[in-house]
Structures are given as structure tokens and as C-alpha cells.
C-alpha positions as CSV (number, residue, x, y, z in Angstrom):
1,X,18.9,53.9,-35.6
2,X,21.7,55.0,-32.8
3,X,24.3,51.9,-32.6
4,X,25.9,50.9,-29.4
5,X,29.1,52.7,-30.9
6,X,30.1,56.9,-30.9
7,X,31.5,58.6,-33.9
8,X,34.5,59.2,-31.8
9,X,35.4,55.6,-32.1
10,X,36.3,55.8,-36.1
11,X,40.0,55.5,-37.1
12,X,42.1,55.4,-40.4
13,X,44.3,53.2,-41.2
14,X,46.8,55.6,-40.2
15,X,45.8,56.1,-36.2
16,X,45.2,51.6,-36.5
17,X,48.8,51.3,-37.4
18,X,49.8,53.5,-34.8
19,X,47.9,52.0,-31.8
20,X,49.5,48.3,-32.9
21,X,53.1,49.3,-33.4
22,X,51.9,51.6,-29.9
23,X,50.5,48.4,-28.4
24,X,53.5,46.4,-29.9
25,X,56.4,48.7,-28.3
26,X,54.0,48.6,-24.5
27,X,54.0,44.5,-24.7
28,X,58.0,44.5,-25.8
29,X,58.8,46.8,-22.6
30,X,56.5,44.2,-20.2
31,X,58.3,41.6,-21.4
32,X,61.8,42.7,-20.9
33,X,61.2,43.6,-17.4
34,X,59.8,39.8,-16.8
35,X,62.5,38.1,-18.7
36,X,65.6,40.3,-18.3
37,X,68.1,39.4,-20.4
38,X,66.2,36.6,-21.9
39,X,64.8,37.0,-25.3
40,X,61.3,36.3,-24.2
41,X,60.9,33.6,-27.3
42,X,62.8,31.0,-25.5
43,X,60.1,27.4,-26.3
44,X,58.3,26.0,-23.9
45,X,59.9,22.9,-22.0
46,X,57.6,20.6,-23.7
47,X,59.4,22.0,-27.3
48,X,62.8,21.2,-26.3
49,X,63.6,17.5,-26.8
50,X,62.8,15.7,-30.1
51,X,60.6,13.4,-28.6
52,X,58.4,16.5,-26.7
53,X,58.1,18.2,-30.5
54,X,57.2,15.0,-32.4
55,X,53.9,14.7,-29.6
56,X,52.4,17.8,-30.1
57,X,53.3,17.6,-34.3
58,X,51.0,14.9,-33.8
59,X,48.7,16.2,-31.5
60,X,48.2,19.7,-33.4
61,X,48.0,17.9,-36.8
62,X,44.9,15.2,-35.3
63,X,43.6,18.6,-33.8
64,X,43.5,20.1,-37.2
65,X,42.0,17.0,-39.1
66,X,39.4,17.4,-36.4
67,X,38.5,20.8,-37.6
68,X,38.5,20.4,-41.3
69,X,36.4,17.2,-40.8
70,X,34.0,19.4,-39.6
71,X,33.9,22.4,-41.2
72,X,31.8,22.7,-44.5
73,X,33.2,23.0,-48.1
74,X,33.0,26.9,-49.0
75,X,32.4,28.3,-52.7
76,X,35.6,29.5,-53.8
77,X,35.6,32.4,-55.5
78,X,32.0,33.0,-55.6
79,X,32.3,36.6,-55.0
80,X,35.0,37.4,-56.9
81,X,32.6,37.2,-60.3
82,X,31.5,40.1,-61.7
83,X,27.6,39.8,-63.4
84,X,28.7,42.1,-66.8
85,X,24.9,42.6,-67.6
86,X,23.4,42.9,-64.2
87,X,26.1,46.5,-63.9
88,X,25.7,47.8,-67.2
89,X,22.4,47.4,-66.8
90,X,22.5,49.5,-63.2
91,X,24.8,51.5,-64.3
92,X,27.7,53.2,-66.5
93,X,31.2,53.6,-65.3
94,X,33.9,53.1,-63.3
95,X,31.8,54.1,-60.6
96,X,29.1,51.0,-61.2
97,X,31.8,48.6,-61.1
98,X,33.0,50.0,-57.8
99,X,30.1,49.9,-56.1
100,X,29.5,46.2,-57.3
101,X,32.7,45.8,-55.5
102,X,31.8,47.2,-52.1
103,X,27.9,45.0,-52.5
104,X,29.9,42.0,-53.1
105,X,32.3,42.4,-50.3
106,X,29.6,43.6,-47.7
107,X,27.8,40.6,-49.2
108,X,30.4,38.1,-47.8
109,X,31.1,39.7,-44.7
110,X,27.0,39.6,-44.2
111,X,27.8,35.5,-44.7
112,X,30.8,34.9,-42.9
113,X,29.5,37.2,-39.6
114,X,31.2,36.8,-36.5
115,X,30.8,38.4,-33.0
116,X,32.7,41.8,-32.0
117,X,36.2,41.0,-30.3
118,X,35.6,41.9,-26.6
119,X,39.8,42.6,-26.8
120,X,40.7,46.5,-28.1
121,X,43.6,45.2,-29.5
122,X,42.0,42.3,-31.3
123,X,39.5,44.9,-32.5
124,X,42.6,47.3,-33.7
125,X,43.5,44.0,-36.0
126,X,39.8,43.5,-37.2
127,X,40.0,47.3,-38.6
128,X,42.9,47.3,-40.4
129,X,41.8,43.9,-42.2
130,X,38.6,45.4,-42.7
131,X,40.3,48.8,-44.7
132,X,42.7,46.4,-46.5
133,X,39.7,44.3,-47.7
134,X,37.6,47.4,-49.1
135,X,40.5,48.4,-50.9
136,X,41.5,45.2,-52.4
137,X,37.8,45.0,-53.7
138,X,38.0,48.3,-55.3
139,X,41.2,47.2,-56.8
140,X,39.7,43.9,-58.4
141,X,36.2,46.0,-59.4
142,X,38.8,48.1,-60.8
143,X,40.4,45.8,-62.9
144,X,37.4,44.3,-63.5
145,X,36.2,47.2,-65.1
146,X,39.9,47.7,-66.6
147,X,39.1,44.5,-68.7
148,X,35.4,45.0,-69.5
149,X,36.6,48.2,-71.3
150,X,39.5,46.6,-73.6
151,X,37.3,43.6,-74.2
152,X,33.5,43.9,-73.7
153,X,31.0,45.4,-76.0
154,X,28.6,48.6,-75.2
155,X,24.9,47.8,-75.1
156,X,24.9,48.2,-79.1
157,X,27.5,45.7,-79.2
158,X,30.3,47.6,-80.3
159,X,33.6,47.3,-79.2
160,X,34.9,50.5,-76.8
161,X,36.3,52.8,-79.1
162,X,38.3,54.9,-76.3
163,X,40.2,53.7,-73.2
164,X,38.6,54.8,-70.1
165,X,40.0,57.6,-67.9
166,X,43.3,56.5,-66.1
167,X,42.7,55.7,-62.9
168,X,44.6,54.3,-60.2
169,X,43.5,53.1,-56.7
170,X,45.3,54.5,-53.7
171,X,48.3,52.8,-52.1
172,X,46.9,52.6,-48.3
173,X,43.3,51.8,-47.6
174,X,41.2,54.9,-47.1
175,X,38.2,55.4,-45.1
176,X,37.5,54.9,-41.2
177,X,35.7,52.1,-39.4
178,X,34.4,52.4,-36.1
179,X,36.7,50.4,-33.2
180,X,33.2,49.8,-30.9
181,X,31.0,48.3,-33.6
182,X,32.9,48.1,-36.8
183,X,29.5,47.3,-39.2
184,X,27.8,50.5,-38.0
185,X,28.3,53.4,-40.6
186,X,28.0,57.1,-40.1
187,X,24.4,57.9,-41.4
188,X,22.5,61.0,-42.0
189,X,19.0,61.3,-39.5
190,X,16.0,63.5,-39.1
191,X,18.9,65.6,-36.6
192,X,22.5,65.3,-38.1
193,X,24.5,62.2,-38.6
194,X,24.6,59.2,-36.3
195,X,26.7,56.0,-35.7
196,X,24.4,53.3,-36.7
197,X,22.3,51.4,-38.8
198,X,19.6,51.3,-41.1
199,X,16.5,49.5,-39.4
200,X,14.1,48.4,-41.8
201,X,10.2,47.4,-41.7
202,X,7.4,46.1,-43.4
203,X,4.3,46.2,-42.6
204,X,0.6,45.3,-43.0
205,X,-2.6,47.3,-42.7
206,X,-3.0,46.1,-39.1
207,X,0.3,47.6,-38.6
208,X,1.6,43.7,-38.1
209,X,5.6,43.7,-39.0
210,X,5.9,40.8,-41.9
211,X,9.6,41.4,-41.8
212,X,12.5,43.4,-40.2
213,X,16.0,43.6,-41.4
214,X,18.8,45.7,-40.5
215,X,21.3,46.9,-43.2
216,X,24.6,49.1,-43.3
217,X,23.5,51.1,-46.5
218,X,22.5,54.6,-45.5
219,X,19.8,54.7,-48.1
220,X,16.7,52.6,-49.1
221,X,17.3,52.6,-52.7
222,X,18.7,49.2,-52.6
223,X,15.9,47.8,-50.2
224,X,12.7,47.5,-52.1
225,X,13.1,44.1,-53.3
226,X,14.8,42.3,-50.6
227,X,12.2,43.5,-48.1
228,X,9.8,42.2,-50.1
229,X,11.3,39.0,-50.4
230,X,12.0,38.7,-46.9
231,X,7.9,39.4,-46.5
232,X,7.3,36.7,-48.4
233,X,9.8,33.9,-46.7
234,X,8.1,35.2,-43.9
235,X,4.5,34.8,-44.9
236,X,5.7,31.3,-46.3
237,X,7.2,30.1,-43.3
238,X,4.6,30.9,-41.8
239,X,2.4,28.9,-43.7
240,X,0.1,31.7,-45.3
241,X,-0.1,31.5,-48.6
242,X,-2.0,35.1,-49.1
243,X,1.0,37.4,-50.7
244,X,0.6,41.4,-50.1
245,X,-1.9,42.5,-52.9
246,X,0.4,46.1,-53.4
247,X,3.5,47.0,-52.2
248,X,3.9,51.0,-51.0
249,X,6.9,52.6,-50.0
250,X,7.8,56.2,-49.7
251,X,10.2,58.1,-52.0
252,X,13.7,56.7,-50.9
253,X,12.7,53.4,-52.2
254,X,12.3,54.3,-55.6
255,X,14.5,52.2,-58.0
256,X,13.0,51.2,-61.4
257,X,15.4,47.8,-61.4
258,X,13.9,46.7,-58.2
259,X,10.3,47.8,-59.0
260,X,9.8,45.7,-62.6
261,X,11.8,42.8,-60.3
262,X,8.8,42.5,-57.6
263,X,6.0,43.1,-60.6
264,X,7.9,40.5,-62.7
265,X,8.8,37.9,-60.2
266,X,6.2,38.2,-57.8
267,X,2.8,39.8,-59.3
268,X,2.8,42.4,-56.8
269,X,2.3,46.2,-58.2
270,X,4.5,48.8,-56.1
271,X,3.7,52.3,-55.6
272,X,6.3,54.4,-54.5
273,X,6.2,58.6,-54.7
274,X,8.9,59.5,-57.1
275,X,8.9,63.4,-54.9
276,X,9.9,63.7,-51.7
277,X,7.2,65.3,-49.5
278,X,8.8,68.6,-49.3
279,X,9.4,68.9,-52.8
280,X,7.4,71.2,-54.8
281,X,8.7,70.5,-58.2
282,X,10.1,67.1,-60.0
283,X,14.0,66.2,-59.6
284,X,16.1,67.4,-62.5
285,X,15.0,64.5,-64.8
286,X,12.5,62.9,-63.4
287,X,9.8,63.6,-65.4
288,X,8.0,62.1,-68.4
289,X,7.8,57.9,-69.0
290,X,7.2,56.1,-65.4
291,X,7.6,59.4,-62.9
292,X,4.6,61.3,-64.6
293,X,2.9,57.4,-64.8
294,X,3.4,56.8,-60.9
295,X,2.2,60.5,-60.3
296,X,-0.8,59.8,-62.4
297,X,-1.6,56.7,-60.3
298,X,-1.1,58.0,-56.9
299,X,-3.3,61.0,-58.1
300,X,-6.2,58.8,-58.6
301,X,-8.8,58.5,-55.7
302,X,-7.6,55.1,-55.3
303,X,-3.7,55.8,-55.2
304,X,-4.6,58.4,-52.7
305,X,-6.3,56.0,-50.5
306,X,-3.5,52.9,-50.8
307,X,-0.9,55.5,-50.6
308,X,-2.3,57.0,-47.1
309,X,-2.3,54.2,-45.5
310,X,1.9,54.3,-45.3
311,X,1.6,56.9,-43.3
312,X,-0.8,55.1,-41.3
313,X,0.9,51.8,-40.7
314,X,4.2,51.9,-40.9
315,X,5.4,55.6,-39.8
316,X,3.5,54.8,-36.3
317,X,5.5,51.6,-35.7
318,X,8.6,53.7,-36.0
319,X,7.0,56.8,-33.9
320,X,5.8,54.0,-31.0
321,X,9.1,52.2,-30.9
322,X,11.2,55.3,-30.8
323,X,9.3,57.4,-28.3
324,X,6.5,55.5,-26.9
325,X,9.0,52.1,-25.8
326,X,11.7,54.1,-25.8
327,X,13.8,52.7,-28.2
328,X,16.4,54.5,-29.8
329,X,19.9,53.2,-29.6
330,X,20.8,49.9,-30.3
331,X,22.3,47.4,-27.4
332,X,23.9,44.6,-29.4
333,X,27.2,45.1,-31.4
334,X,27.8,43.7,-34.7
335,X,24.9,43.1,-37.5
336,X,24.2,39.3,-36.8
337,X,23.9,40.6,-33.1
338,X,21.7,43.7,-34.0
339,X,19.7,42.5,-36.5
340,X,18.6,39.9,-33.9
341,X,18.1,42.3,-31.5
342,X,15.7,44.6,-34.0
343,X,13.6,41.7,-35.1
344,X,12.9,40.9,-31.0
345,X,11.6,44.2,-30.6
346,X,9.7,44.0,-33.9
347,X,8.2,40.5,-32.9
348,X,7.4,42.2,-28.9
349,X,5.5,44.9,-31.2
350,X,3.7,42.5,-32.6
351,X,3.0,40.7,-29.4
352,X,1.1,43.5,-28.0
353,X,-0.8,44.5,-31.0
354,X,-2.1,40.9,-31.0
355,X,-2.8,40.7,-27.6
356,X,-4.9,44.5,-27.4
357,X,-6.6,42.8,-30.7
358,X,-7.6,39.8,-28.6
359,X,-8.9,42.1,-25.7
360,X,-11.1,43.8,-27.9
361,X,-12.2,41.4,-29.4
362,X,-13.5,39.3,-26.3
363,X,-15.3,42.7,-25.1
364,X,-16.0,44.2,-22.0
């Protein structure tokens, strides 16, 4: 889904620098033609006598007190763990460890959210914080990984017999983030790539959402189980204590970790097409155990039936809110903002499906 942002608005870290020192050298020449020979740093009146600078020690230190009083204690250092089992498990690599990285550090920017600066220049600050924090958290996956080689065992419990390829993160953060809405990504659509996000649903068979969240990943392969965890805190807070008796989702969502998770933790079998549509023969590899299992299933009359319905259910809500409401681009800026802004629309579609339900149902 669009966000309110264009691709043009992505900058490196090169072209942020720029526009500060730029922005820096603009606010220097201002003040020289206001203060003339004056530094421009001169303190205010109320700084200049002992007596002026011992009130407002005071007052900014009682202001501060204030604050911390009031702010709650935050975990230190709870992202900067690294769960050994949970990425050998997912995967092998450098590359794992990277990408645990990058989860954890969109993880704590997910929890510490805060609105969009209306001010460009604030905004030109914001980016170049957010490049230097993706690199310093490939730098400490990195090392994580670094010491997980030369002290960790392999899943036989043997110690590494060969040190990892050298590798050496870059010196300046790579990358681009968008100036307009810096958590919208570039993502690939049904027409080319687009500034935005990844707008996710689920659904029931009466084509009532049971949960919408908005993520910055480009793909679903990380989705399946915290949708359906969202459905049920949903269904919970709502007081229902029916739980969905199968889960179906189309090919993108297939990830073996996530499918056992939802089996495992919640009882709920998921059936997910291991081909895409268009493809007329298996992926390189994905055949035999589970893929030819799942193909089996969905082959039944039964899998047929359960796995028609996605098409019926949850592709229309997409079709109706896209063309039929009109709803393609996103207004909000920001993920806290958009998400809110997606699960209105969701709870508006649900709205009017309840209230053509309740015409029908009182008749003519």
C-alpha cells in the first residue's frame, strides 16, 4: 500500500550530511547579518550574573527530577541479546545473524515510536540517526556472530573447525531512508515498486477482519504467526472464546518455523500453497517431506474447498478497499500513525458488512 511519501524523497547518508552542513552554513550567514560583529553565542541576560545562573541550575535540575519521576524504568539492554538457538535454528551464516540484527532493531524502534517531525531539518537529523543505528546493529550482529564462531558449537556440538569468511562492515552507514515518512520502505507491487508499507489482514469466512496490522517487511514470510496471534488477542478481547478452526494463507506466507509454532502453541492447522499460482513446476528444492504433504492435503476434496475460500474472503476485502472505497495511498505518516489509520478503515469495513448483514436479516 502507497505511503503518504514518494521514492524521490530517499537520501544517503551522503546527500543528509550535505543538506545539514548546507542548512548549517544558511543559518551561520542569517546570523551574522542579525548580529554583526557579535558572535551570535553571547548568554542570555538572565546567564550573566552568578545569582541569574544559580536560579535556573535550580530550576532546570527540579524540571528534570520532574521528568525522570515520571518516566518509566526501561529494560536495558534487552535488544542487544542475541537468542543462539532461535538463529541457528532459522538459519546458517553470517547472513542469519544480520538479519537478527535488523528484526531486533526494527523491533525497538516499533516500541519506542514517535510522530514524524513536521521540521525538514529535524527530519534531516532523524535520517542520519536512523542510517547510523542500522549500521551499528549490523556491527554488533556481526560481532555477535564473530564470537558465536570462535566459541559456540554446530548443531552436532562440535566446536567450528574453520574461522568464518573475513568480513568487515562498512565505515559510513549505507542505504537510503525516505525524508517524508522515514518507516515506509521501497516495496515491490502488482505494477513496479512503491513507497510504502505492507498492509496486512485476516479474515473470517464472513469476510469480518479479526485483525489488521501494518509492517515494514516487504514480504509475508515473517507474518504467519503474528497475525495469528494478533487474531486471537483480538477474539479474546473481545470476549469470544471460539479460536479459528484452520488457518489458510496463500504462498508468501509459507515458513515451516512459523507453521509448527501456530500447530504447537495454538492447535490451529495451517494450510498454505507451497507454489505460487503461476508456477507450473515445484521451486528448486521444494519437493519431498512437507511440500509434497501440503500438496497432498490441498489436493483433497476438502483442501480444495478450505483452500477456495481465501480467494473468497480475503482477496475481495483488498479488491473493495482498493477500488471500490477508493483506498490506495495511505494519509498518516509514520507506522504508529498508519497502522492506526489501516485498522479504522479495516473496522469501517466491518461496519458496513455488519450493518448490510443486519438489513438482510430484518427483511423487506
Amino acid at each position: 500500500m502507497h505511503a503518504n511519501a514518494s521514492r524521490d524523497s530517499n537520501v544517503d547518508y551522503d546527500r543528509v550530511a550535505r543538506e545539514i552542513i548546507a542548512e548549517a552554513i544558511a543559518i551561520d550567514e542569517a546570523e551574522d547579518e542579525v548580529h554583526g560583529d557579535a558572535r551570535g553565542d553571547e548568554l542570555p541576560a538572565e546567564l550573566c550574573t552568578d545569582a541569574g545562573r544559580r536560579e535556573w541550575l535550580a530550576r532546570e535540575l527540579a524540571r528534570q527530577r520532574e521528568v525522570s519521576e515520571t518516566e518509566p524504568e526501561s529494560e536495558s539492554d534487552a535488544g542487544d541479546e542475541f537468542d543462539v538457538e532461535r538463529i541457528v535454528a532459522r538459519a546458517r551464516g553470517r547472513r542469519g545473524w544480520l538479519r537478527e540484527g535488523k528484526r531486533q532493531l526494527d523491533r525497538d524502534r516499533w516500541g519506542d515510536a514517535a510522530p514524524v517531525p513536521r521540521a525538514r531539518s529535524e527530519r534531516l537529523w532523524q535520517a542520519g540517526q536512523r542510517l547510523d543505528d542500522e549500521l551499528a546493529a549490523e556491527r554488533r550482529a556481526n560481532e555477535a556472530y564473530e564470537r558465536y564462531r570462535a566459541m559456540g558449537r554446530d548443531k552436532q556440538g562440535r566446536r567450528f573447525s574453520a574461522p568464518p569468511k573475513p568480513y568487515e562492515p562498512p565505515a559510513t552507514p549505507q542505504g537510503e531512508v525516505n525524508l517524508t515518512d522515514p518507516d515506509a520502505r521501497v516495496m515491490r507491487a502488482f505494477r513496479g515498486y512503491v513507497q510504502g508499507y505492507n498492509a496486512q489482514v485476516a479474515v473470517n469466512q464472513s469476510q469480518i477482519v479479526l485483525a489488521a496490522e501494518v509492517t515494514v517487511d516487504p514480504g509475508d514470510f515473517s507474518h504467519l504467526h503474528p497475525m495469528i496471534t494478533a487474531v486471537l488477542g483480538e477474539l479474546e478481547r473481545a470476549g469470544i472464546e471460539h479460536t479459528p478452526a484452520v488457518a489458510v494463507a496463500d504462498a508468501g506466507y509459507w515458513n515451516e518455523e512459523h507453521m509448527d509454532e501456530v500447530t504447537a502453541e495454538h492447535g490451529i492447522p495451517v494450510l498454505i500453497r507451497p507454489d505460487a499460482t503461476k508456477r507450473e513446476k515445484p521451486r528448486p528444492g521444494w519437493t519431498g517431506g512437507r511440500f509434497d504433504w501440503m500438496r497432498r492435503v490441498l489436493g483433497t476434496e476438502l483442501g480444495e474447498e478450505l483452500y477456495r475460500q481465501r480467494k473468497q474472503t480475503v482477496e475481495p476485502v483488498f479488491g473493495h478497499t482498493k477500488h471500490n472505497r477508493q483506498f490506495g495511498r495511505f494519509h498518516r505518516r509514520g507506522r504508529v500513525a498508519v497502522r492506526t489509520e489501516w485498522r479504522l478503515i479495516m473496522m469501517t469495513h466491518n461496519l458496513t458488512k455488519l450493518h448490510r448483514h443486519q438489513l438482510a436479516a430484518a427483511g423487506p
